[in-house]
FILUMPA-901275 format. One record per residue: residue in one letter; chain; z, y negated, x negated of N, C-alpha, C, O in turn. Coordinates in steps of 0.2 Angstrom, whole numbers, plus 5000, padded with zeros to 4 digits. Atoms other than C-alpha are relative to their C-alpha. Layout:
// FILUMPA-901275
A,A,Z,Y,X,Z,Y,X,Z,Y,X,Z,Y,X
...
// end
This chain:
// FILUMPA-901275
X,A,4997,5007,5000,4820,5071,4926,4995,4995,5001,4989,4994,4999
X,A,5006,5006,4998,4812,5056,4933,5001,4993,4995,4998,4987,4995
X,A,4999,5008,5007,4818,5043,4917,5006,4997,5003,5008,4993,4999
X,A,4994,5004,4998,4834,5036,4927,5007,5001,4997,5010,5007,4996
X,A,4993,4999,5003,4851,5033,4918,5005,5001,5006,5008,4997,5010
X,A,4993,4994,4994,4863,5046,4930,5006,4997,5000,5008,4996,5006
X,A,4995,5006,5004,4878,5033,4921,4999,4996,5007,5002,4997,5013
X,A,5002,5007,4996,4872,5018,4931,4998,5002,5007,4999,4997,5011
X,A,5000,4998,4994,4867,5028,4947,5006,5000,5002,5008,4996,5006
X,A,4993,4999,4998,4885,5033,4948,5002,4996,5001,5005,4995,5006
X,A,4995,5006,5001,4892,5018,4943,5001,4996,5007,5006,4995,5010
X,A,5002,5005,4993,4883,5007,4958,5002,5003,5003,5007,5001,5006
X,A,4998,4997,4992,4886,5020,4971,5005,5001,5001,5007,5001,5007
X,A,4991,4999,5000,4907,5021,4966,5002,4993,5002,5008,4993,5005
X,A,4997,5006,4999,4907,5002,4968,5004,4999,5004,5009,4995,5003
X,A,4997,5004,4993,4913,5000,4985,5006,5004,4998,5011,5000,4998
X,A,4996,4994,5000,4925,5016,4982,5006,4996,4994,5012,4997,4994
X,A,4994,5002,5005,4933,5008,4968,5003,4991,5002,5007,4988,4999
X,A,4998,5010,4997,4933,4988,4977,5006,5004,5005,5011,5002,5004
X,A,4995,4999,4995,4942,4998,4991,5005,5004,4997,5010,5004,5000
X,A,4993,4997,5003,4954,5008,4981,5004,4994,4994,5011,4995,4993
X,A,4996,5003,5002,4960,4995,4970,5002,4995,5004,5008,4994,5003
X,A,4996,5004,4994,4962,4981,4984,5005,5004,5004,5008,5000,5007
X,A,4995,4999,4996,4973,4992,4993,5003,5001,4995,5008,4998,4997
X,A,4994,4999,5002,4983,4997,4980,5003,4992,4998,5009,4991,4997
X,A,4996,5004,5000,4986,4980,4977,5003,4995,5005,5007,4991,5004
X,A,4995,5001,4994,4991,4976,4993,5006,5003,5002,5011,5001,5004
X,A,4994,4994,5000,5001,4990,4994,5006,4996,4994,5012,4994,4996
X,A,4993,5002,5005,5011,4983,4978,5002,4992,5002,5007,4990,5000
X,A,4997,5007,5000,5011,4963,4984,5002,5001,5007,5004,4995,5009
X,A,4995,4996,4995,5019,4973,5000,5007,5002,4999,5013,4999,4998
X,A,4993,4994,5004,5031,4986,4994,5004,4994,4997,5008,4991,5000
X,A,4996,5002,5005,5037,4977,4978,5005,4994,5001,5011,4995,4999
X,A,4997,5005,4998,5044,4960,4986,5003,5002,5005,5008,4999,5007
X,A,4998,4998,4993,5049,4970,5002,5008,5003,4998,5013,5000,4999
X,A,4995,4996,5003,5060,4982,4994,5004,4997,4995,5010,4998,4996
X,A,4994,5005,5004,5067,4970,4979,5004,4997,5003,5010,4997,5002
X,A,4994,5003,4996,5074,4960,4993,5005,5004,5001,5011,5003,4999
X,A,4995,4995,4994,5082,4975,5003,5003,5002,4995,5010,5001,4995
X,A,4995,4995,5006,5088,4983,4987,5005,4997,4998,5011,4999,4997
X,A,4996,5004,5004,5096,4968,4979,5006,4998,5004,5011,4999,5002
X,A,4995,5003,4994,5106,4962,4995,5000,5002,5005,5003,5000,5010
X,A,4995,4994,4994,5107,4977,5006,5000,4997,5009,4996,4993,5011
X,A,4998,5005,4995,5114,4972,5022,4993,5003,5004,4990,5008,5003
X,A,5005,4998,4995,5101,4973,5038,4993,5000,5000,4989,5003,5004
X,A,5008,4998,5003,5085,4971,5027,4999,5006,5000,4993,5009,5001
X,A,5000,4993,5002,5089,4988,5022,4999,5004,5004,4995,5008,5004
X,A,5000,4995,4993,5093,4996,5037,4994,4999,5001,4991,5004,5000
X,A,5004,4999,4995,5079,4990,5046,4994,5003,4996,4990,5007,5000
X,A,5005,4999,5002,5067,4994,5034,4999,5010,4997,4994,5013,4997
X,A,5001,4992,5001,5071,5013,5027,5001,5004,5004,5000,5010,5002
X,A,5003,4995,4995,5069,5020,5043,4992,5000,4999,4989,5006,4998
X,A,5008,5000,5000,5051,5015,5042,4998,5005,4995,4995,5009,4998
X,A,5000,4999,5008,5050,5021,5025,5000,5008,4998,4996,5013,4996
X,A,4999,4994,4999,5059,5035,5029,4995,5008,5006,4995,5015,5006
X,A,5004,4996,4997,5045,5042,5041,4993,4999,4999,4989,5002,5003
X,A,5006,5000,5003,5029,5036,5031,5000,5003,4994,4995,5004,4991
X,A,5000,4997,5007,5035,5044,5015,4998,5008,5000,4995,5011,4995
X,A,5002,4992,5000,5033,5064,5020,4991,5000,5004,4987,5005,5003
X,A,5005,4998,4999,5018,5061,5029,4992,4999,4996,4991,4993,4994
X,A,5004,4999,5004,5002,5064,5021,4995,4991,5003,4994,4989,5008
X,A,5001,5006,4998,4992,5047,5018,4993,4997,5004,4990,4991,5006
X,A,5009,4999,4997,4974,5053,5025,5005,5000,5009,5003,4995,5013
X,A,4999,4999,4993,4983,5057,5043,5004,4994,5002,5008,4995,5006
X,A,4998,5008,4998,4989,5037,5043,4993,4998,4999,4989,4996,5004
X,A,5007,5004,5000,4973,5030,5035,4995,5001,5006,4994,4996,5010
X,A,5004,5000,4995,4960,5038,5047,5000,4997,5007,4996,4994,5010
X,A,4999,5005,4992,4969,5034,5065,5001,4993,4999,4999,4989,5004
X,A,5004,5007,5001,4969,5017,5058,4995,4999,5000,4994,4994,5004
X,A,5006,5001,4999,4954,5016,5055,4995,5001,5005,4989,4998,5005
X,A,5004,4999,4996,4947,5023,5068,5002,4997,5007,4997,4994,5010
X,A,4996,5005,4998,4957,5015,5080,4997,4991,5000,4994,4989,5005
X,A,5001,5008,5002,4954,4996,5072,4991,5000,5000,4988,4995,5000
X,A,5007,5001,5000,4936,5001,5071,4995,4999,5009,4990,4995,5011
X,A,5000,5002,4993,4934,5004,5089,5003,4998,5005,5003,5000,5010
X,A,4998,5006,4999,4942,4991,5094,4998,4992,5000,5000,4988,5003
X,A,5001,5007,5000,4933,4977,5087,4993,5000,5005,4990,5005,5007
X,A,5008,5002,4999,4916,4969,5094,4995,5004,4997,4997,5005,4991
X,A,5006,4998,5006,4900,4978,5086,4999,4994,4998,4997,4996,5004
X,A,5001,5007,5006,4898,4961,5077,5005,4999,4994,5003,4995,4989
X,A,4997,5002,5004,4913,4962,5068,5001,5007,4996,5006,5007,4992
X,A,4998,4996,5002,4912,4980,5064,4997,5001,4990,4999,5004,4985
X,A,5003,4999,5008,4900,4976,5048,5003,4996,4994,5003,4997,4988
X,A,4998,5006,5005,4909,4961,5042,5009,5002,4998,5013,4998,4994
X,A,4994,4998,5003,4926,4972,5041,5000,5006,5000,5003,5009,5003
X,A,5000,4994,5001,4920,4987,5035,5004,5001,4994,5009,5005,4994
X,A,4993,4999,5009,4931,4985,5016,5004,4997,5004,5009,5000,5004
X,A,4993,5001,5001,4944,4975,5022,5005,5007,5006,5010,5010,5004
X,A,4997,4996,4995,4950,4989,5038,5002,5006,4996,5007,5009,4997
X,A,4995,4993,5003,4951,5005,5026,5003,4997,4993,5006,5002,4990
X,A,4993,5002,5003,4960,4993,5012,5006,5000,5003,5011,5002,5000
X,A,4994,5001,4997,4972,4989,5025,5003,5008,5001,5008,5010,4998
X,A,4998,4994,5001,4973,5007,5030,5002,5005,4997,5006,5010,4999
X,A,4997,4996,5007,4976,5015,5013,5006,4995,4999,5011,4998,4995
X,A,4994,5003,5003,4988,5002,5010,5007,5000,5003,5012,4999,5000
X,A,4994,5000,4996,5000,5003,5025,5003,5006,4999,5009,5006,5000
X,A,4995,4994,5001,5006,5021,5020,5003,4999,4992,5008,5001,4990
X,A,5000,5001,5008,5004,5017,5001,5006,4997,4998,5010,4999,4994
X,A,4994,5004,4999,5018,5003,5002,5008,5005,4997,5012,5004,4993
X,A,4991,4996,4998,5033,5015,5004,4999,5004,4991,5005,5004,4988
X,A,5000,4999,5005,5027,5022,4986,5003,4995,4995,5008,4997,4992
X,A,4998,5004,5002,5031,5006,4979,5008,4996,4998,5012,4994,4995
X,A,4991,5003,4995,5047,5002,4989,5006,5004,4996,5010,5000,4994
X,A,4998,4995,5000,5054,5018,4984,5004,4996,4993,5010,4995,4992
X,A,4998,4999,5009,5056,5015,4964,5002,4993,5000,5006,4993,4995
X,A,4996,5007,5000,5060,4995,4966,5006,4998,5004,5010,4993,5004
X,A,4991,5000,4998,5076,4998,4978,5003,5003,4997,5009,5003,4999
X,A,4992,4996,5003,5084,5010,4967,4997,4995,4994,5002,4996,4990
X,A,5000,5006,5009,5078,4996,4950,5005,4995,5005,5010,4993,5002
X,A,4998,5005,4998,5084,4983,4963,5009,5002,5002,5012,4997,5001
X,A,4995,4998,5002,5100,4991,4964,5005,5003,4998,5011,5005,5000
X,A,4999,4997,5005,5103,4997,4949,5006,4992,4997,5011,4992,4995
X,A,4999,5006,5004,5103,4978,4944,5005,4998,5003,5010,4998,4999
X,A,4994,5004,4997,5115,4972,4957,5004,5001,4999,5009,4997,4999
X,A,4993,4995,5000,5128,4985,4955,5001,4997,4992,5007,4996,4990
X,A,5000,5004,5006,5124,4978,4937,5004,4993,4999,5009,4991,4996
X,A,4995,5007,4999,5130,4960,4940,5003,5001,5003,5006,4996,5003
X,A,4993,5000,4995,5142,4964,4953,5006,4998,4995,5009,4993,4994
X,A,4993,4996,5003,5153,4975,4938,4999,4995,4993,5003,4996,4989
X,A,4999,5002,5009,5148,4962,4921,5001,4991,5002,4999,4987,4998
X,A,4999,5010,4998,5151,4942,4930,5005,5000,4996,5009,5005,4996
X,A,4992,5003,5003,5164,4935,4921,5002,4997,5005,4999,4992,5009
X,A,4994,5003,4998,5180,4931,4929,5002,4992,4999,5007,4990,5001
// end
């Protein structure tokens, strides 16, 4: 042992890991959650357009979306801008499949609701 607190080594080196995993989920949720509330509540061609998507990012696994994005968007930009969007490009990436997670469980609450006020308006 060289006297270093192993705690505090960890902690620093997870930093970036846990900035880029909780910005994506929370993009993921101020994606999904409003996306989905709408389509669910009022149906109609929001809905259509959007549960196809939904429907073919949900079975596929979220690593074999994240990485061709990023690697893609990585090699793509300038070497100048590759440093200065090294965290926002794999939040974006985890967040774009992550979305339909979200979607999923607020258009069946959001039409739970509606069919709820359809069947209880007063006459």
């Amino acid at each position: 042992m060289q006297g270093r607190n192993i705690l505090s080594v960890v902690l620093y080196g997870s930093r970036i890991s846990l900035i880029i995993g909780f910005a994506s989920v929370i993009l993921a949720l101020v994606v999904g959650l409003p996306l989905r509330l709408v389509a669910g509540y009022f149906g109609g061609w929001i809905d259509n357009e959007i549960t196809p998507v939904r429907d073919v990012l949900l079975p596929m696994p979220f690593i074999l979306i994240a990485i061709p994005i990023t690697a893609i968007s990585t090699a793509s930009l300038p070497t100048g801008l590759n440093g200065v969007l090294a965290a926002p490009i794999p939040i974006f990436a985890i967040a774009v499949p992550y979305w339909v997670k979200y979607s999923r469980t607020m258009r069946a609450l959001a039409m739970v609701e509606a069919k709820r006020n359809t069947c209880t308006r007063p006459r």
